[in-house]
Every structure is written in structure tokens, then in C-alpha cells.
DRENVO-308211 format. One record per residue (C-alpha): chain; x, y, z. Coordinates in steps of 0.001 Angstrom, whole numbers. Example, Ala and Ser with C-alpha at 12.3 -4.5 7.8 and 13.67 -1.06 7.14 Angstrom:
<rs>
 cadena      c1      c2      c3
      A   12300   -4500    7800
      A   13670   -1060    7140
</rs>
This chain:
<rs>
 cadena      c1      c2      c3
      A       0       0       0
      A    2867    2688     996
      A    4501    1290   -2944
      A    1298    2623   -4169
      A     981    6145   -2496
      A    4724    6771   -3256
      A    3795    5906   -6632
      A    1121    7944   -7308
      A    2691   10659   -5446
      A    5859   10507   -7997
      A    3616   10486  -11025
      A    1328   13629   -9330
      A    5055   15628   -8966
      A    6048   14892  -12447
      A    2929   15162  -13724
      A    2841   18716  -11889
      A    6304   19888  -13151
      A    5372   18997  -17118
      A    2315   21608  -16643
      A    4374   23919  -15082
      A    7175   23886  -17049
      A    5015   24012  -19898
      A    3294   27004  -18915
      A    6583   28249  -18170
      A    7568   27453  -21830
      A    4149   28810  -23248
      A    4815   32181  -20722
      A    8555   33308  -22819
      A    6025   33577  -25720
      A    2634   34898  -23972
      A    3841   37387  -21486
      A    6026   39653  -23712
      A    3266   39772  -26022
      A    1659   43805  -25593
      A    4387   44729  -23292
      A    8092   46027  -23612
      A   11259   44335  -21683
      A   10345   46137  -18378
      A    6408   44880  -18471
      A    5634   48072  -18093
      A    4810   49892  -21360
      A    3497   48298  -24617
      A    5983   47635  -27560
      A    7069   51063  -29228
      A    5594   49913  -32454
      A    2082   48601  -31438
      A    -990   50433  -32031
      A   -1597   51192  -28550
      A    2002   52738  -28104
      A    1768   54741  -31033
      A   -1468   56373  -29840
      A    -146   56937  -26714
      A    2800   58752  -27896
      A    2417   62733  -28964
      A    3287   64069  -32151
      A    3494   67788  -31410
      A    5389   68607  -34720
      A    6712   71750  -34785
      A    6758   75396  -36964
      A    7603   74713  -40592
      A   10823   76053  -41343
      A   11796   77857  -45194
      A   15002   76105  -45684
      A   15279   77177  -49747
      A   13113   78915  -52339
      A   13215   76562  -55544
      A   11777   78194  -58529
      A    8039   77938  -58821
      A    5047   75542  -60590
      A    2728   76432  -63298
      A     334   77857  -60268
      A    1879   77265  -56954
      A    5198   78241  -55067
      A    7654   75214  -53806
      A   10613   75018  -51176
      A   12769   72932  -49254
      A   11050   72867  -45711
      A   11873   71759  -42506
      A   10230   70602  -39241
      A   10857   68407  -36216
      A   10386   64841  -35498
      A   11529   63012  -32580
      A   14186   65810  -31926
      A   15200   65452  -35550
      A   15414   67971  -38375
      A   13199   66482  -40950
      A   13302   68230  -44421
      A   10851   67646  -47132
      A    9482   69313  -50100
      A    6959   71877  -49467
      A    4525   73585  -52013
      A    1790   76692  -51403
      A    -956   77147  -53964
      A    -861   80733  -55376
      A   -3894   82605  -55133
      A   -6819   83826  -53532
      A   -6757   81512  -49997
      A  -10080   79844  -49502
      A  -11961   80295  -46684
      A  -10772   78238  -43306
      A   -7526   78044  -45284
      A   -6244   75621  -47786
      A   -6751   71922  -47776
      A   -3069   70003  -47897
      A   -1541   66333  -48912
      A    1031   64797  -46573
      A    2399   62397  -49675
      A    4680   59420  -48364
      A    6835   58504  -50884
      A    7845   54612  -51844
      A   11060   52860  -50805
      A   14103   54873  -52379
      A   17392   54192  -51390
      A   18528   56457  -48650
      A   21535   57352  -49952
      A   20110   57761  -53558
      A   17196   59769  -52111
      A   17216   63595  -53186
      A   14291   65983  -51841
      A   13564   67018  -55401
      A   13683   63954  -57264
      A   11515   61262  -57944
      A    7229   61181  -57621
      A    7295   64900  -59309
      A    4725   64656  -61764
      A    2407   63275  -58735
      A    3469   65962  -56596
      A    2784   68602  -59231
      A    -547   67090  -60218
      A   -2122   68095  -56576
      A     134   70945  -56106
      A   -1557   72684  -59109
      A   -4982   71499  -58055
      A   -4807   73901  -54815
      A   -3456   71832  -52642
      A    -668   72350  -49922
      A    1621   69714  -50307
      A    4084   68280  -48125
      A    6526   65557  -48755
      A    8618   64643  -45931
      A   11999   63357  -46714
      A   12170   60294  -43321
      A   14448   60316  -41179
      A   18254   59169  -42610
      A   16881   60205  -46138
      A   18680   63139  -47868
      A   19499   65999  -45173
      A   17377   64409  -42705
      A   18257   63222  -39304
      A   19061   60491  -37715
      A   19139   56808  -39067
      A   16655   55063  -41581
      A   14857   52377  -39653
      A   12364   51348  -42082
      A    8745   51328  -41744
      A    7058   47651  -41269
      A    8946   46738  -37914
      A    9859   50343  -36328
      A    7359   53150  -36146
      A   10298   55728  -36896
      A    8700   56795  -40295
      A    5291   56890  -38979
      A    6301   59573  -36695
      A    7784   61756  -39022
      A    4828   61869  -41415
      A    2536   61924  -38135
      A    4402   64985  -37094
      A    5006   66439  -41000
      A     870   66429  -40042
      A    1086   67987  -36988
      A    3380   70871  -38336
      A    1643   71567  -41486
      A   -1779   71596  -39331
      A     438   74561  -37808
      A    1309   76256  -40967
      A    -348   79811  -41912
      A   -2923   79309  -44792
      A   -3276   76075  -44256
      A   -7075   73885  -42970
      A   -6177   72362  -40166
      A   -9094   70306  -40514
      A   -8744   69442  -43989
      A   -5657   67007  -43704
      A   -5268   63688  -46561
      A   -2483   61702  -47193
      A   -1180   59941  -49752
      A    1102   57275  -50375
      A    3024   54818  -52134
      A    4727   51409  -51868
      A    6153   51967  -48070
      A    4193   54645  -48080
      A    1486   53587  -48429
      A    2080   51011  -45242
      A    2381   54584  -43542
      A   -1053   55798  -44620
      A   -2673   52650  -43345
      A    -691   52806  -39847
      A   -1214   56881  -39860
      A   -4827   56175  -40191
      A   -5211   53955  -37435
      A   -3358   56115  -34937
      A   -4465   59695  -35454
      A   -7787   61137  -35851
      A   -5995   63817  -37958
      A   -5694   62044  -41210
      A   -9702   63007  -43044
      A   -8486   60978  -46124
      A   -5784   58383  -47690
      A   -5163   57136  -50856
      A   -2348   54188  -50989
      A    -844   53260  -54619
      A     827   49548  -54714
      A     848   49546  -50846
      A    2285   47455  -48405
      A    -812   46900  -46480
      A    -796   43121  -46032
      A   -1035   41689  -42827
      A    2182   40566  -41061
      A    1611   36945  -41552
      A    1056   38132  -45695
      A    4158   39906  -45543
      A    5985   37315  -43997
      A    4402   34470  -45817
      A    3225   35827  -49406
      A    5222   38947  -50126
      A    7827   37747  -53132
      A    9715   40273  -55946
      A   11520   39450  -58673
      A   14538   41431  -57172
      A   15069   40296  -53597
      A   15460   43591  -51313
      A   18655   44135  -50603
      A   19404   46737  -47886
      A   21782   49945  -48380
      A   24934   50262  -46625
      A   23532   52762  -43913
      A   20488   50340  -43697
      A   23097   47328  -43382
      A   24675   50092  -40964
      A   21340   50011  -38762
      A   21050   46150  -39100
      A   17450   46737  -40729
      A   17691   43083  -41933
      A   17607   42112  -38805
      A   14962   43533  -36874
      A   12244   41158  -38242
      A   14549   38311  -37147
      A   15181   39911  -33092
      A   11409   40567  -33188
      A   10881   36889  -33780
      A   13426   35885  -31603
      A   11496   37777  -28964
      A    8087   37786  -29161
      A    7975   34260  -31796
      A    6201   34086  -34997
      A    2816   35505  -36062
      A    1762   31612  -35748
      A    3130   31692  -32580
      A    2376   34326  -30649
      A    -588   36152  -32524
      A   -1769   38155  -30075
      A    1515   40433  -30282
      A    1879   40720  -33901
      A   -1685   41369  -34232
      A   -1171   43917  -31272
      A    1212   46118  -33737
      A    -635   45094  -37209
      A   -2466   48380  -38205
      A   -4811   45445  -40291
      A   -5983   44827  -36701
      A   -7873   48315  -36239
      A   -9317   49083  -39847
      A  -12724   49710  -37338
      A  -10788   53159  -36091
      A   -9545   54222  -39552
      A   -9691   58093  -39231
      A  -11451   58597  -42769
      A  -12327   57023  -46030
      A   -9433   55177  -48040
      A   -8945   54665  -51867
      A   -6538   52289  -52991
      A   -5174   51524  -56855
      A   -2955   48548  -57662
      A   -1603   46969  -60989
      A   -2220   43482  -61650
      A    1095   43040  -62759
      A    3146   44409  -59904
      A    6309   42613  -59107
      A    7103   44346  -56209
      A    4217   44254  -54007
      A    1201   41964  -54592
      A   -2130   42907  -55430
      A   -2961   40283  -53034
      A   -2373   42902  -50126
      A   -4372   45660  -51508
      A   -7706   43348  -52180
      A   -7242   41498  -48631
      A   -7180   45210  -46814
      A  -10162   46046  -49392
      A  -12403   43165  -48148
      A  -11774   43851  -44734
      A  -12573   47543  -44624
      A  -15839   46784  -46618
      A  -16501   44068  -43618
      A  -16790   46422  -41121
      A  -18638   48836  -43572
      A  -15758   51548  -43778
      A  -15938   53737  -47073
      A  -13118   51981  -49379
      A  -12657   52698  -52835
      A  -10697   49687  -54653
      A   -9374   50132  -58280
      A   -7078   47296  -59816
      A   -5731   48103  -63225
      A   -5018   45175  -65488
      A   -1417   44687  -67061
      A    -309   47821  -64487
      A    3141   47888  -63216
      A    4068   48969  -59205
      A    4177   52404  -60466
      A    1046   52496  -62699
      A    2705   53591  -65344
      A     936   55517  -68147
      A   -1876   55133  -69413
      A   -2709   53855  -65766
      A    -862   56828  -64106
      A   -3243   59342  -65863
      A   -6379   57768  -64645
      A   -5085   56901  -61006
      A   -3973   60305  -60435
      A   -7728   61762  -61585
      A   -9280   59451  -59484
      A   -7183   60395  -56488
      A   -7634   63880  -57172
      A  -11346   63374  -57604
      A  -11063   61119  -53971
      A   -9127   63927  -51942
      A  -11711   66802  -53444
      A  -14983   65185  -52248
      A  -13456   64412  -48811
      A  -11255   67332  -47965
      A  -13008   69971  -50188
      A  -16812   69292  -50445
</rs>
């Protein structure tokens, strides 16, 4: 009789020890999940972070006078983000100023190499195609592109970029002759990755249109995001070991599969239900650099929970919707940013 209590006392102890050390186990994964190294403060780049954190902006700053548009005025601007002196490309409608000020377009332009990246290059036929349709314009070079401060972190696993365009917001909400109530943005690519997150965070976005945009969910980007050209990073990206903060954020927290509750804690995809505004998105069905796939997933969720989405897919169009797919997408998101931050 004592053989048998000593028996089933042994098998109770181990059988105790298994649950807790696999609770233990399942804890490394479950308790980091919304919370930062100190369990006190969520991750810097989840959704609840990010609205808890201020994005005062600051006054715009005249940097350089470049020489003019067809209609409108253009500079080299400055504000601050985090600290940093973020420049961008500013232009000012000429012109009788409408009443409660002139709407304006934060644009968020696609992945360019930092080190390639010039203020006044690149996306200027977009740029000039709102500028000269009364807009205020604002394209903020992020931080480690150009002139800018500080390093480039990327925008899918650090919320660096978000809070320069967030703040580019916040300054140009600031700006004389400019609506502060009358805010869109625009983007591209990475960009438009910063739209989507923007939206979710701030009330102060009224309006976003995303071209070709990285707006899959993290287990799509992880999972179903392949180019034809595998990214490779620059050497002040390599510099910043942007390659590997996907792989320490998996190291941490484990994979989406894993340990969904954190990745779907910093997924903007997660809180479509607080988008600040109504959203149009374009896509080519022939892009090789970021699938269509993301753009129609984000579409059919936002019409789930009965959000105003506008969805255009243009057949044979590259990432850049090239003409003749340029000239209709830009009409259309001219058309898109005049009923909402006009009418």
C-alpha cells in the first residue's frame, strides 16, 4: 500500500512539473506579447504605443526657395520629429486663400534608397498634379533620407517613419494658410504602409489614398510577399542592421503563428474599425514588387466592417502604374481627396 501512495505521489510531482514547465515554456512567448522588456509599457511599435505617444510637430521652417510651378510656389522645408530635423518638399498654392484656409496632402513617398534619395527627385509629376490642383503639399523626406536626421529604420517593424509623417501632419496643421481640418495623405509602396498605420493612430488624417501599398497583414508579408529582385538593404540600412529587426522581433516575441496576439497587437490590419477617414486604394495586376494580393485582402476587410473603401485594380499595371494607368489613377485620387477634404 505505501509502494502505491509513493507511486502515485511521484507520477502527481512529475505530472505537476510537465504543466508547469510548460506554462513556463508557453509564458517566454505569452507574457512579452503587448508589453516592452520592463512589463511596463506596450511595444514602441504597437498600435496602442503609437497612440499613446504625442506628435506635437513643430513650426515649418523655409530652408530654400526653388523656382516655382505652373500655379503654386515650392521650397525645401523643414520641421521636427523626434528631436530630428526632418526636411521635405513643401509647395503653397498661389492665389486667392479659400476660406478656413487651404486643404493640404502629406504624400509618403515609396522605398528609395537612402543614400540615392534627393528631396527634389523622384514622384514629381504626382506631386505637381495636386500641387496645381490647390493643394498644400508636403513631402517629408524620413528620417536618414537626404538631409534628414538620424538613421533610416524602415517602416514595417519600427514606427520611426510613422512619426515623421505623423508629425510632418502635426506641423503643417500649424502652418499659416493652411485647414487644419482638412488634412489627406497619400502614399506609395512603403508609403502607403504609412497611410494605413497613420490612419489607425491619429484622428488627424480626413483621407488616404495608398498606390501599390504594403498593407498586407504581417503573416502576408511574412508568408506571401515575393519580388523578382530580392530587397537588398543599403549600406547605412546594413549600418542600422534593418535586416535584422524582423529576425530579433521573432526571436522575442515568436512568430505571427506563434504568438498572434503580439503581432496582431502592432498590425495596423488589426484596427481598420478606427480608420480616421475614407481610403482609396489603386494597384496593378502586374506588380512585381508588391502583390495585389495585399491591396484586395485590406479592401475586403474595410468593406466588412462597412468603412468607405474605394478599390481600383488596373489590369497589365506595373508597381508604379505607369501611363496610361498613371493618368487615370492620379484623376481618381484627385477626384477622392476633393470630395473628402473639399466638399
Amino acid at each position: 500500500m505505501k509502494k502505491l501512495v509513493t507511486f502515485i505521489i511521484i507520477i502527481a510531482i512529475l505530472v505537476g512539473g510537465l504543466i508547469i514547465f510548460g506554462n513556463k515554456q508557453k509564458s517566454q512567448l505569452v507574457k512579452p506579447q503587448l508589453i516592452n522588456k520592463n512589463n511596463k509599457s506596450p511595444y514602441p511599435l504597437s498600435i496602442d504605443a503609437m497612440r499613446q505617444k504625442s506628435y506635437p510637430g513643430s513650426d515649418i521652417v523655409i530652408e530654400e526657395t526653388l523656382p516655382p510651378g505652373s500655379n503654386y510656389d515650392r521650397f525645401i522645408a523643414s520641421y521636427k520629429s523626434d528631436n530630428l530635423k526632418i526636411y521635405g518638399l513643401l509647395t503653397i498654392p498661389q492665389g486667392k486663400i479659400p476660406d478656413g484656409g487651404w486643404p493640404a496632402i502629406i504624400f509618403n513617398h515609396g522605398y528609395i534608397p537612402p543614400e540615392q534619395y534627393v528631396t527634389t527627385e523622384k514622384y514629381i509629376a504626382y506631386l505637381d498634379y495636386f500641387a496645381r490642383s490647390s493643394y498644400v503639399v508636403f513631402k517629408p523626406d524620413y528620417r536618414g533620407h537626404g538631409k534628414s536626421e538620424g538613421e533610416p529604420e524602415g517602416a514595417y517593424y519600427s514606427p520611426a517613419y510613422t512619426t515623421d509623417v505623423l508629425n510632418a501632419a502635426s506641423s503643417i496643421k500649424k502652418y499659416k494658410d493652411v485647414n487644419p481640418n482638412k488634412i489627406g495623405m497619400w502614399g506609395h509602396s512603403l508609403g502607403g504602409n504609412l497611410v494605413l498605420r497613420s490612419m489607425v493612430v491619429s484622428k488627424d488624417i480626413k483621407a488616404g489614398v495608398i498606390w501599390a501599398g504594403v498593407v498586407g497583414t504581417y503573416t502576408e508579408l511574412m508568408n506571401k510577399w515575393t519580388r523578382t529582385m530580392p530587397w537588398q538593404p543599403s549600406p547605412r540600412e546594413a549600418a542600422s542592421h534593418l535586416r535584422s529587426i524582423r529576425t530579433r522581433l521573432q526571436q522575442q516575441f515568436g512568430t505571427p503563428n506563434e504568438n498572434p496576439v503580439f503581432w496582431k497587437s502592432i498590425d495596423p490590419r488589426y484596427f481598420i474599425q478606427d480608420i480616421s477617414g475614407p481610403l482609396q486604394i489603386h494597384h496593378g495586376s502586374n506588380d512585381e514588387q508588391v502583390p495585389s494580393l495585399f491591396s484586395k485582402s485590406l479592401t475586403d476587410d474595410l468593406k466588412k466592417t462597412d468603412k468607405k473603401v474605394e478599390f481600383y485594380e488596373y489590369t497589365g499595371g506595373d508597381h508604379n502604374l505607369s501611363s496610361p494607368n498613371f493618368e487615370v489613377a492620379i484623376q481618381r485620387s484627385l477626384e477622392f481627396f476633393d470630395k473628402y477634404l473639399k466638399n
